[in-house]
N, C-alpha and C positions, 0 to 999 in steps of 0.2 A: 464540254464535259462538266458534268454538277460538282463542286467542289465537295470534299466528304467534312462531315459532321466534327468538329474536336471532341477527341474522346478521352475521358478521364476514368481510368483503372484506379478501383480500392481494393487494396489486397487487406482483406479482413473485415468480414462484416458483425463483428461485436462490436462489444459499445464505443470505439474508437471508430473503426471506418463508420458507423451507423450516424455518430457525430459529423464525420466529414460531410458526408451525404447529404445531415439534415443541412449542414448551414448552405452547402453550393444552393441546394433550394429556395432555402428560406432566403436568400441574397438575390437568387434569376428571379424570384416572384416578386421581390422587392424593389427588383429593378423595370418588372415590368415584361418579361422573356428576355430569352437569349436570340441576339441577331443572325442571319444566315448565315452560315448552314446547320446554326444549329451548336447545340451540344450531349453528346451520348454518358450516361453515366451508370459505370460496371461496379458491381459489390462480386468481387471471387470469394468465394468462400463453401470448404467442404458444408457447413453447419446452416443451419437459419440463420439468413439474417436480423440481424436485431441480436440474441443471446449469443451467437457464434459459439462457441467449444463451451467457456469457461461458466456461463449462465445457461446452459441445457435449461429448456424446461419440463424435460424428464427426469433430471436428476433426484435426488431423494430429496423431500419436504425435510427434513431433519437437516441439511445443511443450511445455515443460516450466514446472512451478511454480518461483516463486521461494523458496520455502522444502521442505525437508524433511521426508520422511516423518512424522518424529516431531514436526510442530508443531501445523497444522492440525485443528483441529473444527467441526463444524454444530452439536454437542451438546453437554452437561456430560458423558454418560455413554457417550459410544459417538465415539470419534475415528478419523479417518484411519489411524492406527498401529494400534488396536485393528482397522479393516477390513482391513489388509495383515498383520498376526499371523495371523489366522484364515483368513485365504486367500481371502479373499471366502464366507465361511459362509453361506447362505443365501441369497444375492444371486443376482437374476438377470445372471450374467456372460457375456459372451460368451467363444470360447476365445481369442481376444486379450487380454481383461481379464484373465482368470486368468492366462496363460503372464507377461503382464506384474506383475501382482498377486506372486506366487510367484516374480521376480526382481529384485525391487525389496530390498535393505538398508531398516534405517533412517535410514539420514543420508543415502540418494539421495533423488533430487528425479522426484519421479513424472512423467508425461506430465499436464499438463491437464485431457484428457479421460479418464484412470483418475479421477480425481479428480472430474468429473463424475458417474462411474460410482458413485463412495461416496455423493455426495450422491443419486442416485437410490437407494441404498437406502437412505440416511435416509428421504427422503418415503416409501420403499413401508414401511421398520417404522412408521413414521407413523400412516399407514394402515389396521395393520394392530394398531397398537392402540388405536387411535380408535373402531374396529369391537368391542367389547370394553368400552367406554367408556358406561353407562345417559344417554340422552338428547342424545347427541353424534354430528352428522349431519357426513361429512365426516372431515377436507380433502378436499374434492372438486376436481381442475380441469377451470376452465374453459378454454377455450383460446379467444386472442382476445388484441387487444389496448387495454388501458385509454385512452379519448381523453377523455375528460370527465367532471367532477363538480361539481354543486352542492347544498347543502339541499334535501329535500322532506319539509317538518314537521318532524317528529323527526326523520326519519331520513336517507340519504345516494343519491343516484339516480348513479350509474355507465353511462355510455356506453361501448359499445365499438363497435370500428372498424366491425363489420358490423351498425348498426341495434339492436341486441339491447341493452337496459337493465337493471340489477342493484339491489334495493332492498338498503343495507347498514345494521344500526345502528351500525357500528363497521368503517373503514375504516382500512388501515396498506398504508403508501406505501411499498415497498420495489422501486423502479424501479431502483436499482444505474446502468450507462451508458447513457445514452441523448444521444441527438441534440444538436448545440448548434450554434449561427448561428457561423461561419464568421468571422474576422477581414478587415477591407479587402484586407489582404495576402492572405491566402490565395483569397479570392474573386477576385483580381484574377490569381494566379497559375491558376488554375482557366479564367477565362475566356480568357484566353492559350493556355493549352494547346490548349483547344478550338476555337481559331479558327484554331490550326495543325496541327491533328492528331497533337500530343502528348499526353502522358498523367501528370494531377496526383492524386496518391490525398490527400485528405484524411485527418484524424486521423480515426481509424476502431479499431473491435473486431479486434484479429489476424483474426480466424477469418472474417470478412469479407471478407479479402482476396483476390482471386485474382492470383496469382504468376503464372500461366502466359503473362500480356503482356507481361514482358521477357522482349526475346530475347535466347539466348546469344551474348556476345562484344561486347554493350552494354552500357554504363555507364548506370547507374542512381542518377542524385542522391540521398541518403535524410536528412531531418534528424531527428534524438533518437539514443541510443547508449544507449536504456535496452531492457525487455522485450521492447518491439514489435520493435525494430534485429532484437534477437537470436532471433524468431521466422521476420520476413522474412530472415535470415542461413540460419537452418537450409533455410525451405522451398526458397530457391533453389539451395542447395550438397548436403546430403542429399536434399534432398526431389529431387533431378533427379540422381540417379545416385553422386552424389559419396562417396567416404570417407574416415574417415579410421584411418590406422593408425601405432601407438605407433614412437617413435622409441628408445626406449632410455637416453634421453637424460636423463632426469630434469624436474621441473617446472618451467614456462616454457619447455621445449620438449619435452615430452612428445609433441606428435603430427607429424606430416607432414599434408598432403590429397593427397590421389590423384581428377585432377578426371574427372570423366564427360566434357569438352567441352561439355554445354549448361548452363553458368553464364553469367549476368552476370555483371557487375563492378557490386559496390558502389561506392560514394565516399559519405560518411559522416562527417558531421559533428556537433558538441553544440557549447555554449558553454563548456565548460569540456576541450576538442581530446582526451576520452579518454572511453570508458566508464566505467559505476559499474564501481568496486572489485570484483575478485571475493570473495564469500562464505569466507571462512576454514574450515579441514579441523577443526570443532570436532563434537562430539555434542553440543548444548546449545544453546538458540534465543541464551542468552548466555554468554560460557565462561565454563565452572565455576571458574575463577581471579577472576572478575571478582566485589570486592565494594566497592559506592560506602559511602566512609568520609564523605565529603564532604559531597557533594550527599545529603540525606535527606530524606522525608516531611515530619518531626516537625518538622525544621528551618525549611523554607517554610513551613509552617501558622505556626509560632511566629513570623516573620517579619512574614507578611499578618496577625496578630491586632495588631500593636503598631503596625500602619502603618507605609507606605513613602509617604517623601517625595514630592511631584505626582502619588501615583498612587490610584485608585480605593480607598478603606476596604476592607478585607480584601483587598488581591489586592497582589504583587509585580510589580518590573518586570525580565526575562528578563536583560538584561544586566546590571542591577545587583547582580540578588542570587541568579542559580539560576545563568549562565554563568562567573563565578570560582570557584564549590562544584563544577562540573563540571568545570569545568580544571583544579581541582587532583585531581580522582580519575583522570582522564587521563594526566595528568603521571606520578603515581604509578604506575598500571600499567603506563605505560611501560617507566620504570625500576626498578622491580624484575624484569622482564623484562628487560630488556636486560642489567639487576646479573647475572642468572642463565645466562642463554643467553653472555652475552661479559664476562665480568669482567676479563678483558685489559682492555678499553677505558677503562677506571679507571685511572691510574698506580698511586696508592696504594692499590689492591684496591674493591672495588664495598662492602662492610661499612661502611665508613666514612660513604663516600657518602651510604648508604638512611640510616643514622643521622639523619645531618646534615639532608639533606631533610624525611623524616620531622618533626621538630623544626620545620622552615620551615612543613610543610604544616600541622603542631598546631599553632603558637603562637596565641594567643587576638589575636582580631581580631574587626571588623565582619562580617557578614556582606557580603559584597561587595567585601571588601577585594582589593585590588590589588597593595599593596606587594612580594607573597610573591614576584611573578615576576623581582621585580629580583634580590632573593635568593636564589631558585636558580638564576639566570642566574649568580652573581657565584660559587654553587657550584661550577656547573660547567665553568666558565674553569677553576677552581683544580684538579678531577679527573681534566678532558680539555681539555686547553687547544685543540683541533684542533676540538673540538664545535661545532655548534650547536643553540642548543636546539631541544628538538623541541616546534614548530606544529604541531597537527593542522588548524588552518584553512588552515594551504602545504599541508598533506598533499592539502586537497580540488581542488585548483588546481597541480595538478604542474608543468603551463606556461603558468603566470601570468608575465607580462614574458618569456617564453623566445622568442624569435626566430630562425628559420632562411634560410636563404639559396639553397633548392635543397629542392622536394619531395623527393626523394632522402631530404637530410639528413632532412627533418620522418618522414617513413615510417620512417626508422632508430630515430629518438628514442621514435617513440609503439611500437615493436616490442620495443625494451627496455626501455619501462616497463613494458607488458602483460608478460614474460616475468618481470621481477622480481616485478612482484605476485602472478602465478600460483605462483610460486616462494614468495614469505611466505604468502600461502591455504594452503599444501598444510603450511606447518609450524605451523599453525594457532595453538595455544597456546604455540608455543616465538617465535614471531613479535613482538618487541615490538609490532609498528606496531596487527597485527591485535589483540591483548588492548588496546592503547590504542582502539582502533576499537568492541572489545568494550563498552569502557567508557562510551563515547560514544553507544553502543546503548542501555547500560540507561538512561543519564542519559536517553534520546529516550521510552522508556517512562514514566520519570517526569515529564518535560514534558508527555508526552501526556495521564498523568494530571491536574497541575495543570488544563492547559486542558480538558479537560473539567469539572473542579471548578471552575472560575472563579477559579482564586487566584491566575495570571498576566495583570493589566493588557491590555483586550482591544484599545488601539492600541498594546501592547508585544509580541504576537501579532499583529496584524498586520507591522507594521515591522520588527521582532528576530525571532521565530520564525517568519511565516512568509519574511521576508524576505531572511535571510540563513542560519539555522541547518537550517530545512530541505532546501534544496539543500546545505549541509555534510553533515548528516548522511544524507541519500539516498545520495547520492554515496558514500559511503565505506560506510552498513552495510547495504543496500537491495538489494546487485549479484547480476547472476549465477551462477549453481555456478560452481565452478570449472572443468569442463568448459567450459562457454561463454568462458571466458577463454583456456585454452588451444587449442581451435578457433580462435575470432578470431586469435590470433598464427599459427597454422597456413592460415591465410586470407590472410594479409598474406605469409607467408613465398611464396605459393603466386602473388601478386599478384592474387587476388581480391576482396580488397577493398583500397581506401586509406581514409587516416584526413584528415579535414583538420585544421588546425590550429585551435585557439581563437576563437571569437566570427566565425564564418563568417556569409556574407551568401550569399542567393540570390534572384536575382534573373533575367529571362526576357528572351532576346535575340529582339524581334519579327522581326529580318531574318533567323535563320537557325530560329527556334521552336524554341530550345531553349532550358533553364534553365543558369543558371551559377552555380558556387560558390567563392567561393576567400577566405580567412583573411587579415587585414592582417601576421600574425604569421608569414605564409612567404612568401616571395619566390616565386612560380611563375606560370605562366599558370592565366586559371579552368579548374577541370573542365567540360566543357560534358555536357548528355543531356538526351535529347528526353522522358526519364522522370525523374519526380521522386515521393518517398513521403514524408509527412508519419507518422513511427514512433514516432506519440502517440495517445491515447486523445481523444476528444471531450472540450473543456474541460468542468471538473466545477464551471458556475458557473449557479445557477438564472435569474440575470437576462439570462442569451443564451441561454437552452434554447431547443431545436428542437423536443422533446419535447412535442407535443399533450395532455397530457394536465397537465404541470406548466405548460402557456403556461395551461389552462380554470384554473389552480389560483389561478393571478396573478391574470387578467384579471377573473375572478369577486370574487375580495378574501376567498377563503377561507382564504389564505394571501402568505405577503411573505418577501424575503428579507428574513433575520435582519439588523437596521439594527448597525452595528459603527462603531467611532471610529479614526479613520486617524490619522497620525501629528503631524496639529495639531490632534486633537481632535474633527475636523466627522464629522456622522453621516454615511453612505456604505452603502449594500447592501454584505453578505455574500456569501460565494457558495454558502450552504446557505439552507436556509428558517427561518426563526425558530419555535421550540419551549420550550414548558413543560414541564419536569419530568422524572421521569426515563425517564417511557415515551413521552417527547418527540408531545407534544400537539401541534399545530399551531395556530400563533398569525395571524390573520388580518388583513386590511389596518388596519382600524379598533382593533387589539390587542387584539379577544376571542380566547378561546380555543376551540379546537373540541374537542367533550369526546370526540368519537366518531373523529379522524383523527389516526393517529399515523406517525411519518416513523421509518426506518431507515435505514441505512445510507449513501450517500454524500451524500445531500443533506441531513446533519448537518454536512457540513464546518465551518458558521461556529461551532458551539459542541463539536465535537469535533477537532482537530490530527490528520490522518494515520488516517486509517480504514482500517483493517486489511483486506485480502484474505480472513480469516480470524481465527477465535476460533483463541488458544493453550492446545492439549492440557493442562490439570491447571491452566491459569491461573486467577488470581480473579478477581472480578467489578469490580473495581477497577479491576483491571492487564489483563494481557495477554488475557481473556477479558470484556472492556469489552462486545464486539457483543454475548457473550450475553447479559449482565445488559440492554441494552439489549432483546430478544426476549422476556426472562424479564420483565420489566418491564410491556412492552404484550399480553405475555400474563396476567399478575396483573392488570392494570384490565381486560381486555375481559371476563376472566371474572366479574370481581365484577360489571360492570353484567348480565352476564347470569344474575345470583345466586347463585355459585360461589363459596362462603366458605372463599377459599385465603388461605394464608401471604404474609406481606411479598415481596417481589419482592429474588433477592439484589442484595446491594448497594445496597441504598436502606432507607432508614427510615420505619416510617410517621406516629409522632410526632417530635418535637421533643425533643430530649436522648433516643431509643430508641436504643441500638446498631445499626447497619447488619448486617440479616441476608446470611448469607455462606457458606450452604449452600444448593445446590442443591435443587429442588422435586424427587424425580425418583417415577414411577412404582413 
């Protein structure tokens, strides 16, 4: 009897399983094929492979990425920038793809579904060198959608929605958004609507939405001021006639809108009364000014080996010992920025200054020391006595305590905040705020690294990093192009959209069935509308998933969320699943491991901080290209159990004292 094929199940063929996919390839070809019998490899997924849900390449041209041409990859060897150089070389493109493909810069910010369009020819080169590959069946997709999994023998039985069952030996969960249970508040807001014949959108996938139920000349409740905000912004203002055209005027007020008549009205609110920051006018995912003196690798390692006071053997705690090494590299790019761009602002010349700081910033200290801040506070009394120092935590919280007296006034203040910042984005690196913002970016990649590493304290990551440091630095280095910045104030000017003030409440008036909104922090009446849009993504927490196939994953005890120490210690769920190792195995209720289920992408949250939309163009396996080493990972163990004698997995080691390999597997 012919022995059967090993068969590896991807549940998700977006840009996560599309990763998987590519490296098992690019490894079996590298290696040469795969030996008898062979191995089979499944992509399940309702959507195309390659864009899956979240990058439709139907979705509206008007949604746009939040990062630039020049960041994003699927692959180590073939990125986004390489498919827009080349014009879409070989791709099957439609003539919109291309026209848009061949007007795209490098430092614009693509449409979504172009970007969908790259990862579709990732999977079809895929493909089409798997085809090419001795003994290697596949990526083939399935279409369907994954509802259940348990053990059968050895191997893994997969349920999908329509009756149809999959045997896997090796199964990798790369489900990216899916579905999640609903908070009291929002369910309560939900049924309300419905019992009046208004309209509640829940957090949902943009591309989900249908726009076409407000109608023009209605106000439309919306809460979040992130992505989503500025999706549902476009489709209702361009996507219905709307445009816009240059005012002459220079940045922060660069456009006018010229409205069509059929817009709504926004009313738009966040907890913090403004949008993320726009994106800075830089070439470079960090600007090339930006180098952390401070905050270092070598330094945190050397930190977690000698131990930190109450906290876990080998691991740091965020505020003690990584956020004053980042504040001081903050501080400093600030002000050499600022010493250069305005040296007026110095009495005695900006030279002396950087000296003197400089000196504050070196003097030898504990790691974690504090004192330095009183010291170049007392600096810079003595070089600008008018100063104040500069917080980048006020920076996040523009109107924190600001209180106004008259919507009027509040619409005024959030117009000229958005206009100044669009104005420092567009001067990108001559910008102090932005290079201090730069700084704060890279310092975020290095946090990201720790906590992947484990060497930041994991109830000091919950509390500290996710608690307070992450909405700091979302908030400031996360935002929009800058386009989207200047539209919004071109929206406000136009009175299409309002902004509410800080820490807004909404709440649903049964007697007239409409939702209400309004800010402690402005004196007005509520905004009232019979329509309200929740302009968030499905919570990304495994223990309220909606998700059929992650409830079979719990309920079964084939897996758990990752158990994590809150901030007096007590164990508490995570909001990712608990995994071993670097090709993150799947740890199960009884804390076996499952040798054959490996997890990707966002439901690592509990052992990875901030999971990337995307691997970064030429990044290492470490840093900014973490998803891949993650892909290239549980592609090096699926192939070995299917006897494919390939190379360590980058970024990881395969003994104890080996150097972490850091080169790409590539065909």
């Amino acid at each position: 009897m012919q022995q059967q094929a090993h068969t590896v199940v991807v549940i998700g063929a977006g840009p996560r399983g599309t990763s998987v996919a590519e490296r098992i390839v690019a490894r079996a070809a590298a290696a040469g094929g795969v030996p008898d019998p062979g191995l089979t490899v499944l992509l399940v997924d309702p959507f195309e492979p390659g864009p899956g849900h979240v990058w439709d390449t139907s979705q509206p041209r008007l949604f746009l990425m939040n990062t630039p041409c020049f960041y994003p990859t699927a692959t180590p060897s073939f990125s986004f920038e390489d498919f827009r150089r080349s014009g879409g070389d070989g791709a099957d493109l439609s003539d919109v793809e291309r026209a848009e493909l061949t007007s795209l810069g490098r430092e614009d910010f693509p449409p979504r579904a172009l970007y969908g369009a790259y990862l579709r020819h990732v999977h079809a080169r895929t493909v089409a060198l798997a085809a090419t590959v001795p003994g290697l069946d596949g990526p083939r997709h399935v279409r369907g959608t994954a509802v259940g999994i348990e053990r059968s023998g050895e191997r893994y039985r997969l349920d999908l929605d329509d009756g149809r069952t999959l045997l896997a030996d090796d199964v990798v969960l790369a489900i990216g958004h899916v579905p999640a249970r609903l908070t009291p508040e929002q369910e309560a807001a939900g049924r309300a609507a419905a019992e009046r014949s208004s309209a509640y959108v829940a957090p949902h996938v943009p591309v989900d939405l249908d726009t076409t139920a407000f109608p023009a000349g209605r106000t439309v409740l919306v809460r979040g001021m992130g992505l989503n905000f500025f999706d549902l912004m476009a489709a209702v203002t361009e996507g219905r006639g709307g445009r816009y055209e240059p005012t002459g005027d220079g940045p922060g007020r660069a456009l006018r809108y010229v409205p069509s008549g059929d817009e709504p009205v926004l009313v738009t609110g966040s907890r913090r009364g403004t949008p993320y920051r726009a994106k800075a006018a830089v070439d470079a995912f960090v600007p090339r000014c930006v180098r952390l003196r401070h905050l270092t690798y070598e330094r945190i390692v050397a930190v977690a080996r000698t131990g930190a006071p109450g906290r876990t053997p080998g691991t740091v705690d965020f505020e003690r010992h990584v956020w004053p090494l980042l504040q001081r590299d903050v501080v400093e790019h600030y002000y050499r920025t600022l010493a250069d761009q305005a040296p007026e602002f110095f009495a005695a010349g900006s030279g002396g200054f950087l000296d003197d700081l400089t000196a504050i910033l070196d003097a030898p200290a504990q790691v974690g020391d504090e004192v330095w801040t009183a010291r170049a506070k007392d600096l810079l009394r003595l070089a600008a006595p008018e100063a104040e120092f500069f917080d980048i935590r006020a920076l996040g919280t523009p109107f924190a305590g600001v209180a106004h007296t008259s919507a009027e006034g509040h619409q005024a203040a959030v117009l000229e905040w958005l206009e100044d910042d669009a104005a420092g984005a567009a001067r990108g690196e001559a910008s102090p705020e932005h290079v201090a913002i730069g700084a704060l970016h890279a310092g975020r990649l290095l946090v990201k690294r720790f906590v992947a590493e484990g060497l930041i304290d994991e109830s000091a990551v919950a509390s500290q990093v996710r608690g307070w440091f992450e909405p700091l630095v979302e908030g400031l280095a996360s935002g929009p192009p800058l386009q989207r910045t200047e539209q919004l104030a071109a929206l406000l000017r136009a009175g299409l959209v309002r902004v509410l003030g800080p820490d807004p409440t909404y709440t649903f008036d049964d007697e007239t069935g409409e939702f209400l909104a309004r800010s402690p922090w402005v004196e007005a009446e509520p905004e009232r509308a019979r329509w309200m849009v929740e302009a968030m993504m499905p919570a990304n927490r495994v223990a309220v998933t909606a998700s059929p196939l992650l409830r079979s994953v719990l309920q079964s005890g084939l897996g758990r969320p990752h158990p994590r120490l809150n901030a007096d210690g007590e164990p508490v769920p995570g909001s990712g699943l608990d995994v071993l190792g670097p090709d993150h195995r799947l740890v199960g209720a009884d804390g076996a491991v499952a040798a054959g289920v490996h997890v990707i992408g966002l439901q690592l949250s509990s052992v990875q901080w901030g999971t990337a939309i995307a691997a970064e163009a030429g990044g290492t396996p470490e840093g900014g290209a973490r998803t891949l080493a993650d892909a290239d990972a549980v592609a090096a163990r699926v192939l070995g159990r299917a006897g494919v004698d390939t190379l360590p997995a980058a970024g990881t080691a395969e003994a104890a004292g080996a150097e972490p390999a850091t080169e790409w597997v590539l065909p």
